[in-house]
C-alpha positions in Angstrom: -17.3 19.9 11.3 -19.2 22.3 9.1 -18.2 23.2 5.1 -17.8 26.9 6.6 -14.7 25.1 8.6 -13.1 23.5 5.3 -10.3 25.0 3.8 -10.6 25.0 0.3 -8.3 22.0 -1.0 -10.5 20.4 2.0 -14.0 21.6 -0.1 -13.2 20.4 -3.0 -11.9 17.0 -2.3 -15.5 16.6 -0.7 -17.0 17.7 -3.4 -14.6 15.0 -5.7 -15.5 12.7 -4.0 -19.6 13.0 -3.5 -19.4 13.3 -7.3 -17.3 9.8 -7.8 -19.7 8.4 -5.2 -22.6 9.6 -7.1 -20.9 8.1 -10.5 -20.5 5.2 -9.0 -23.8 5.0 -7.7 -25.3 5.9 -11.6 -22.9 3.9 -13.9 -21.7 1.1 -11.2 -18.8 -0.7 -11.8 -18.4 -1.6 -15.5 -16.3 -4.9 -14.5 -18.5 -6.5 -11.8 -19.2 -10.2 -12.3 -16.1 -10.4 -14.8 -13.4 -12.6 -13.8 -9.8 -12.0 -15.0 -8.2 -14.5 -17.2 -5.5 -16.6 -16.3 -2.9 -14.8 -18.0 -3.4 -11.6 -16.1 -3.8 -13.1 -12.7 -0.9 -15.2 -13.2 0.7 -11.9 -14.3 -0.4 -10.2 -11.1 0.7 -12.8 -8.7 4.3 -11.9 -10.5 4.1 -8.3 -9.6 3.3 -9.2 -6.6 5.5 -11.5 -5.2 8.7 -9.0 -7.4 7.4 -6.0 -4.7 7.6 -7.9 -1.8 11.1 -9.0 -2.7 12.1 -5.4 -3.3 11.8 -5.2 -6.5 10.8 -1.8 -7.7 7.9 -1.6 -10.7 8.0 1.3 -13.4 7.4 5.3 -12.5 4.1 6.4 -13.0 5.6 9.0 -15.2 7.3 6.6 -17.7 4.1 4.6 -17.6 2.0 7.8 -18.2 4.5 8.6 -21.2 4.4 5.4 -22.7 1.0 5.9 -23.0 0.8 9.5 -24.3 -0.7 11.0 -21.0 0.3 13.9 -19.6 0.4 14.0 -15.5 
């Protein structure tokens, strides 16, 4: 496939996403070597195990508004 074939939503995730490669590639990934602390895996393992027994987590929205972004 050529860029003269992509439609335009097509181009431009391309383009998103050569330029998060490229960030990547430049800054790297702020948390490598960092371990989590107990606390927040132990958290995680919760979370996880709530979804797999159905449990539904909060909307992205509410979470979003909670923290004053705007989706």
């Amino acid at each position: 496939m050529k860029v003269k074939d992509l439609s335009v939503e097509e181009f431009k995730a391309l383009v998103r996403q050569a330029a998060e490669e490229k960030l990547e590639e430049l800054l790297g990934d702020p948390d490598s070597g960092l371990e989590l602390r107990d606390e927040v895996k132990e958290k995680l393992e919760q979370s996880l195990i709530a979804v797999q027994d159905g449990q539904k987590g909060i909307p992205i929205d509410e979470v979003a508004n909670q923290a004053g972004l705007n989706l």
